[in-house]
Structures are given as C-alpha cells and as structure tokens.
DRENPA-3360 file (N, C-alpha, C; in nm, 2 decimals, always signed):
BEGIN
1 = XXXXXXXX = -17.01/-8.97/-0.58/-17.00/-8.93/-0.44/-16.88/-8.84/-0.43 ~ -16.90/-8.74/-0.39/-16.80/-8.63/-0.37/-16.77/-8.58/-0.22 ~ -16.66/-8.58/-0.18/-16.59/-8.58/-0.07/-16.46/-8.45/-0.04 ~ -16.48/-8.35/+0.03/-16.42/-8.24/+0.08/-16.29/-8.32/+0.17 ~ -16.19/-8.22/+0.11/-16.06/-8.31/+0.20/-15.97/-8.18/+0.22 ~ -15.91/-8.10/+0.34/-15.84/-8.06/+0.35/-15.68/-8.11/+0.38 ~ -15.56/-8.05/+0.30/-15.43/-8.12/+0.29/-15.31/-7.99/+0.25 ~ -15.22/-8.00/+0.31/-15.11/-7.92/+0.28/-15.02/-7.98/+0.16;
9 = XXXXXXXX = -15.01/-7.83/+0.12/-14.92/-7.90/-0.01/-14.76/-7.92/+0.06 ~ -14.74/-8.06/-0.04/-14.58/-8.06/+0.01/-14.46/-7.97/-0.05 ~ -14.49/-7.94/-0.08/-14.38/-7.77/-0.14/-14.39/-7.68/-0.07 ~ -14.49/-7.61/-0.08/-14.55/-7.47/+0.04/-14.55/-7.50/+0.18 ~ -14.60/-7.59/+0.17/-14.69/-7.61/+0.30/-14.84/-7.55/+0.34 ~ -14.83/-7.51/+0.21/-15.00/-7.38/+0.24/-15.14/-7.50/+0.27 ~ -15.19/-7.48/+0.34/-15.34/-7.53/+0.33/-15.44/-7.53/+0.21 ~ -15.49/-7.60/+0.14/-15.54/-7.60/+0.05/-15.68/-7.72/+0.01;
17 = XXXXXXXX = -15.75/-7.67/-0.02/-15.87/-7.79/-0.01/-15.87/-7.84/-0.13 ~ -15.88/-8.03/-0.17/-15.98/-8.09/-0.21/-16.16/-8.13/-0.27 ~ -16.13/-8.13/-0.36/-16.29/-8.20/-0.43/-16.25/-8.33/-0.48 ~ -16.31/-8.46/-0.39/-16.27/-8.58/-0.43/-16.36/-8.65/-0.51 ~ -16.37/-8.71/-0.59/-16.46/-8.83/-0.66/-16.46/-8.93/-0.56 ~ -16.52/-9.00/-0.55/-16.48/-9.16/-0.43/-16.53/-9.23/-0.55 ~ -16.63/-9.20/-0.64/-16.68/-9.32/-0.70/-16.63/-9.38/-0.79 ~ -16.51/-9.31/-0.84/-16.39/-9.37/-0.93/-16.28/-9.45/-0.90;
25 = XXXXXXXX = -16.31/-9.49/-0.72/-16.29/-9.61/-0.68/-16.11/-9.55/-0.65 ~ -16.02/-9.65/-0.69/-15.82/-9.59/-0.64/-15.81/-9.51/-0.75 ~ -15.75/-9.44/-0.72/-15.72/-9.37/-0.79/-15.54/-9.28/-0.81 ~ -15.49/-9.24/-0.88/-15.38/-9.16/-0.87/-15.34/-9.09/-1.01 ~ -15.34/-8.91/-0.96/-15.37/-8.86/-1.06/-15.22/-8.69/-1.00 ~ -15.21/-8.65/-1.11/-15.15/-8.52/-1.04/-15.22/-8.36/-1.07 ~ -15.22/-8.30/-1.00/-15.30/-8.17/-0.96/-15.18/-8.04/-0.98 ~ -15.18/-7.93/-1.02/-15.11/-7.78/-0.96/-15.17/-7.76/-0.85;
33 = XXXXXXXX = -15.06/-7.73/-0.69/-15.10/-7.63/-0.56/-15.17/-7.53/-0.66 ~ -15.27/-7.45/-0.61/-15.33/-7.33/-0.65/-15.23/-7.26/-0.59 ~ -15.15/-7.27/-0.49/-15.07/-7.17/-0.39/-14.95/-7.13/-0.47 ~ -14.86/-7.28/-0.49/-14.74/-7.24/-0.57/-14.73/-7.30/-0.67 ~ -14.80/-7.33/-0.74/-14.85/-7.41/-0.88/-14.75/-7.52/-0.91 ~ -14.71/-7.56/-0.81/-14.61/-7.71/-0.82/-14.71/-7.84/-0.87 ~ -14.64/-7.93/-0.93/-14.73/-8.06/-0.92/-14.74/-8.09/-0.80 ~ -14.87/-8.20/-0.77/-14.91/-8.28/-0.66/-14.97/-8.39/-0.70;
41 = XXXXXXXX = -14.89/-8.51/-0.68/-14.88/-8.63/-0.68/-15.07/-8.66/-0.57 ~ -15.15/-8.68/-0.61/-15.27/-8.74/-0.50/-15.26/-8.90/-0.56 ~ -15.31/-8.99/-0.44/-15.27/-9.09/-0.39/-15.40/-9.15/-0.31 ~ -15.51/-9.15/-0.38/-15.64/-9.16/-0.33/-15.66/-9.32/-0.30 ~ -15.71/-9.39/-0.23/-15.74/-9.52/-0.19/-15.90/-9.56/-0.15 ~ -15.97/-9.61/-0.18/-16.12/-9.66/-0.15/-16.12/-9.78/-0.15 ~ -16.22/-9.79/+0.01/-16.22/-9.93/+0.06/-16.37/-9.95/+0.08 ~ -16.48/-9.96/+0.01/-16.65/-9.93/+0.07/-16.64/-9.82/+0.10;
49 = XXXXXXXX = -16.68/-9.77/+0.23/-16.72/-9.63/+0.31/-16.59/-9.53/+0.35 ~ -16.49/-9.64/+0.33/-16.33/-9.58/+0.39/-16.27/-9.53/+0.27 ~ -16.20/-9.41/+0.35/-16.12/-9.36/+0.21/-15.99/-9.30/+0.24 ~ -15.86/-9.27/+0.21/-15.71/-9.22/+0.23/-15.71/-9.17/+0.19 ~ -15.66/-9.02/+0.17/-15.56/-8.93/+0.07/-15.44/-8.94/+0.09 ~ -15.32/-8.94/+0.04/-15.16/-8.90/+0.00/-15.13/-8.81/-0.07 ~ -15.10/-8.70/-0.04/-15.03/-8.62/-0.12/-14.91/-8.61/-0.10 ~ -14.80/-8.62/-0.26/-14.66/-8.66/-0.23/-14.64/-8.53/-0.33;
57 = XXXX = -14.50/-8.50/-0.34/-14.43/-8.43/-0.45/-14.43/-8.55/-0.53 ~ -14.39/-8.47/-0.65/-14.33/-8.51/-0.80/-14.24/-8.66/-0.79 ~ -14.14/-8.59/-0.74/-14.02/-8.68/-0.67/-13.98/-8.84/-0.58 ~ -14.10/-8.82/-0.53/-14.16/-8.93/-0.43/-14.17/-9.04/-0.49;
% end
C-alpha cells in the first residue's frame, strides 16, 4: 500500500513529496532532500488505516 505525503524538508524548508510503503508497518529510515541533498531522518508510524510522518534532521 503506497501512500503520497507532502513535507518540508527541515534544512531548506523546500516542499518536497513522499512515496510511502504503509505495509512495512513503523518504520524509520533516512532519505537525501532532493532540494539540498541533506539527510532526512523519516519517522513513519502505522496504526491499521492511520498513519504519521516525522521528518527530523540528522541531529534530532
């Protein structure tokens, strides 16, 4: 199950879209902004039909 998430990176601040898995259940994994190629900390949560994103810096 794949899931579209719009989220600002925490470095830039640029807008940038997500492609989520949900069916891999919690998750936390790190990504490059496509913007300013910094890490990003994602911070994914699944509850059944419910789901959270977090995006944090590195640092966090």
């Amino acid at each position: 199950m794949l899931e579209s998430q719009d989220y600002q990176c925490p470095y830039c601040g640029e807008g940038v879209e997500a492609l989520l898995d949900l069916s891999g259940g919690d998750q936390r994994y790190i990504e490059d902004c496509s913007v300013c190629c910094r890490p990003i900390v994602f911070d994914l949560r699944t509850d059944g039909h419910d789901w959270q994103l977090d995006v944090l810096r590195e640092d966090e």
